[in-house]
N, C-alpha and C positions, 0 to 999 in steps of 0.2 A: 059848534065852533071847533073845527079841527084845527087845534095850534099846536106847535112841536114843542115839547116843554123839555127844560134839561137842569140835572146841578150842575152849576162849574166851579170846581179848587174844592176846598176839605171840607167835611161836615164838623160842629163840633164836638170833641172828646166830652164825654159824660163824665162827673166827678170821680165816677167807681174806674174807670177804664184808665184815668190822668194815676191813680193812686197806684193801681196795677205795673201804670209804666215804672212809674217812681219806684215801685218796690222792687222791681226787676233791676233797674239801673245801680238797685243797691247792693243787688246779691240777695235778695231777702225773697224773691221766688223765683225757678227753673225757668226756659224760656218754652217748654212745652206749657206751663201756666200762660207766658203772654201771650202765647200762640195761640189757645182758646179764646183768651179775651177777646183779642184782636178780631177772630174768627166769628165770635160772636158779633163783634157790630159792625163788621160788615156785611153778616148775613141780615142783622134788624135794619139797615141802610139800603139793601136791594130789594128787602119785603117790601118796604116804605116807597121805594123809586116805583118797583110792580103797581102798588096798590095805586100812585099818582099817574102811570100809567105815561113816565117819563122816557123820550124816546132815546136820552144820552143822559148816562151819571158816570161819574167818578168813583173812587171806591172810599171814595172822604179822607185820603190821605193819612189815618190814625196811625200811621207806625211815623208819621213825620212829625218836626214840630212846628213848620210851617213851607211854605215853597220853594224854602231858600235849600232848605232843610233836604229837602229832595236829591241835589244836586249832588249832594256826598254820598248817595247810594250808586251815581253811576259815572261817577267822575273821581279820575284819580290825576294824581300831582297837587291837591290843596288838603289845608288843615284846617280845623274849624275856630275861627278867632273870636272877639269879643261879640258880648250882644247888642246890634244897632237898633236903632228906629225905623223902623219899616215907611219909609217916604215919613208924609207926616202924620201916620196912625199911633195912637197910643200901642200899640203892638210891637213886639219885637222879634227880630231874627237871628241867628247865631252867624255871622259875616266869614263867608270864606276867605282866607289867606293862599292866595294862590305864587308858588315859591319857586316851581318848574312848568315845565311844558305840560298840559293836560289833554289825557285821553281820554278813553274810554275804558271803561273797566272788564277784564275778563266777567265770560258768565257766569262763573260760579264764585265769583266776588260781588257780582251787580247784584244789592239787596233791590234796590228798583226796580228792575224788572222779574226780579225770584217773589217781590210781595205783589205784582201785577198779576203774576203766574198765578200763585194763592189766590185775588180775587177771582181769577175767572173760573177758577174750579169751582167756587164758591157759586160762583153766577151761573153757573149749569146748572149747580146742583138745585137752585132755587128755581130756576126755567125764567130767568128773566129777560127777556125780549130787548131791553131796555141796552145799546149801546155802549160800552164800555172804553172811556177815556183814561189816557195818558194823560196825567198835568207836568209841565215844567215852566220854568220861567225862561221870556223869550232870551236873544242872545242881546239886547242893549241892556234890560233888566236885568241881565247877569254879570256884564259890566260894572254896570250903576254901582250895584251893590257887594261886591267884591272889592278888598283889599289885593291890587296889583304890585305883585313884585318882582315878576319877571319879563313880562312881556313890554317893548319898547313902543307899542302903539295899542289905544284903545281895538284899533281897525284887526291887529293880529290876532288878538286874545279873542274877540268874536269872531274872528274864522274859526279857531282851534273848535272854541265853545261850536259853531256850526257844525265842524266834521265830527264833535263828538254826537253831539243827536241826530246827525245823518248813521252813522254807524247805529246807535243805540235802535233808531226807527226802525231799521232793518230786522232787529232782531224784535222789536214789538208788532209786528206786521202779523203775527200768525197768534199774536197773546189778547189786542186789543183793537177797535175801531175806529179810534181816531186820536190824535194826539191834540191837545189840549196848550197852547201856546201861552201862559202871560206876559204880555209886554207894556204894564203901567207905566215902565219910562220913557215911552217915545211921545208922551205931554209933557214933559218935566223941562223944567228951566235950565241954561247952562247947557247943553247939547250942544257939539258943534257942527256945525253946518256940513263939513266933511265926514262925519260921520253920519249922519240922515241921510245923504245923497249915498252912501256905500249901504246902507242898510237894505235895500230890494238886492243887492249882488248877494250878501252875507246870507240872505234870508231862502235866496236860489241853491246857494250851495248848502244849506241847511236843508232845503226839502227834496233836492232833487231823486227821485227814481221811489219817493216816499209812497207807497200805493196807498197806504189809509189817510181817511179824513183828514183835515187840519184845519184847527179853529182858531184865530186869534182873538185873546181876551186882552181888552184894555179899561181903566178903571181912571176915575177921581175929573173933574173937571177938565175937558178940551180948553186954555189958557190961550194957545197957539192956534187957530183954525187953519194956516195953513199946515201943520204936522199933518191935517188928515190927507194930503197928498202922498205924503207918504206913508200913511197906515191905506190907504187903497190901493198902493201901485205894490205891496207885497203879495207875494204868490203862496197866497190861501185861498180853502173856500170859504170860509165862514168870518164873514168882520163882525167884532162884538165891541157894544159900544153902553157904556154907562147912562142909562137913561136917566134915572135919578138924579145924577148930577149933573149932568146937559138939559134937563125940560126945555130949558129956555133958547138951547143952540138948536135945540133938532130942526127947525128950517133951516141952515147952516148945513147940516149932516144931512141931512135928506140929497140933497144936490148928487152926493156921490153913488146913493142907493140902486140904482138904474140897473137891471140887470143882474144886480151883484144879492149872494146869500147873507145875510145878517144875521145877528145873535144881539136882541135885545134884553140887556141888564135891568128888571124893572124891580124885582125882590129886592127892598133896599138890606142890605147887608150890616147896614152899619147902624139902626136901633130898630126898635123893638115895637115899633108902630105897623100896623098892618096897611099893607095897599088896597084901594078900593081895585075891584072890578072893573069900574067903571072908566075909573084913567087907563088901566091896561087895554081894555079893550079901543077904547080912541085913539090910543097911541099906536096899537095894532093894525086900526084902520087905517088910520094914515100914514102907517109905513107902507102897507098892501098898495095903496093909490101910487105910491112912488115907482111902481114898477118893481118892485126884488124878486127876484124868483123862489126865494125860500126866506123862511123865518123861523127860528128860535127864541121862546122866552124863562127867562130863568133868573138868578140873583146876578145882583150887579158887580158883586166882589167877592174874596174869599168871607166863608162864614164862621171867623175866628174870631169875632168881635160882641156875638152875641147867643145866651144859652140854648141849647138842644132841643127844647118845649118849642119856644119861641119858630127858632127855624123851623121843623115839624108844623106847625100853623102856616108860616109861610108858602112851602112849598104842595101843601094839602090845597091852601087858595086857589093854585093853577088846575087844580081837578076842576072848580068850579066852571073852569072855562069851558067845560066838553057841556055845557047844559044852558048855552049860551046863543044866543043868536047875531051873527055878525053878515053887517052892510059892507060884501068884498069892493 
């Protein structure tokens, strides 16, 4: 069974590596000490991707503290405000306060793309085969979850956020292979209508002249089934779509598959229960009958929700798949 297996968003911080950080932030070790650590598990994160024989990972994000978190490494004009609720996960984010106009940040201030740089040295130096993504969050999820104080329209503040990751892509184009999109907001309640209709423009001027990959990740229950008109009419190659949480839509989703490359979320992210085999590969099946011309499978959300052990299990599952026999 040849299926393209990938991680998407962070792996999680081991206790030893969360305490390192903490120590760091307190003065209490050098930052050539976090810089080993760090180093360290993203080298045990690409051995692990090697061995699963994963054809796209992440670098697990460990210098962030979560997606949101990202965005202060290459974006300048915001501060970092209080800690929100991430949608409705028990999990939290540090909420950026946006107070000016926002760019992008010179290169040798961009810690985002100077730690992309680090992995991929890292990723030579392992000989890992395995794809190397860029995560950010898309530009309505960066919206959503920002405190706006400057800009006079939702619509302006996601161009800005567009030209900044048009600029940023450009300079990722020679670091990594594909940039890694989350956009959990465009299911979310209260959107208005003028803004979903501006979202394929926003999304154009966000990718245009982008030569590497582009995946969009989206998460948590489709509520709206018409939104997915517009998570299919954005100019990506990869739609990723929460299996776990849809089972019961996927006739529904299926509709749009035709032709188009997918990224199925079936590692559920969110406990600690294992997936049978046997559901992936059915659902595998009948995505393949749909017509796609490529598939992805990999976890459904970021994996900050549950311990290190745990994930390692899950993602070692998708080996099982190479020893597998599938009805295309």
């Amino acid at each position: 069974m040849n299926v393209k297996k990938a991680l998407v968003g962070s792996f999680p911080k081991n206790p030893k590596l969360g305490k390192v950080i903490s120590w760091y932030n307190t003065g209490k070790i050098n930052k050539e000490k976090l810089e080993k650590h760090i180093s360290e598990n993203i080298k045990k994160l690409f051995e692990l991707a090697g061995n699963i024989k994963l054809e796209y990972t992440t670098n697990g994000l460990f210098r962030w503290d979560d997606i949101v978190d990202v965005t202060f490494g290459f974006i300048s004009g915001t501060e970092k405000g209080p800690l929100q609720r991430f949608f409705d996960n028990n999990f939290y984010y540090r909420q950026p306060i946006i107070k000016e106009k926002i760019n992008v940040k010179k290169r040798e201030e961009n810690s985002f793309l100077q730690d992309l740089e680090f992995s991929r040295k890292i990723k030579e130096e392992v000989s890992l085969p395995s794809k190397l993504k860029a995560v950010i969050p898309g530009p309505l999820t960066y919206y959503v979850l920002s405190d706006n104080r400057y800009y006079n329209s939702p619509i302006e503040l996601m161009m800005d956020y567009a030209s900044v990751v048009n600029s940023l892509s450009q300079e990722l184009s020679s670091v990594v292979d594909a940039i890694e999109i989350h956009e959990p907001a465009i299911y979310t309640n209260n959107i208005k209508r003028d803004i979903l209709e501006k979202l394929p423009e926003i999304y154009k001027s966000m990718l245009d002249n982008v030569k590497i990959e582009k995946h969009l990740i989206t998460y948590f229950e489709i509520n709206n089934l018409k939104r997915l008109d517009t998570l299919f009419s954005l100019p990506v190659d990869y739609f990723g779509i929460d299996v776990i949480e849809n089972l019961k839509k996927l006739g529904r989703v299926y509709t749009y598959f035709s032709s188009r490359k997918v990224y199925l979320g079936m590692l559920n992210a969110r406990n600690t229960k294992m997936e049978r085999i046997t559901t992936i590969i059915r659902v595998y099946n009948s995505v393949k009958r749909k017509g796609v011309s490529d598939v992805i499978i990999g976890n459904n959300t970021l994996f900050d929700f549950i311990p290190e052990v745990v994930v390692v299990k899950k993602l070692k599952l998708l080996k099982k798949l190479e020893k597998v026999e599938i009805n295309e």
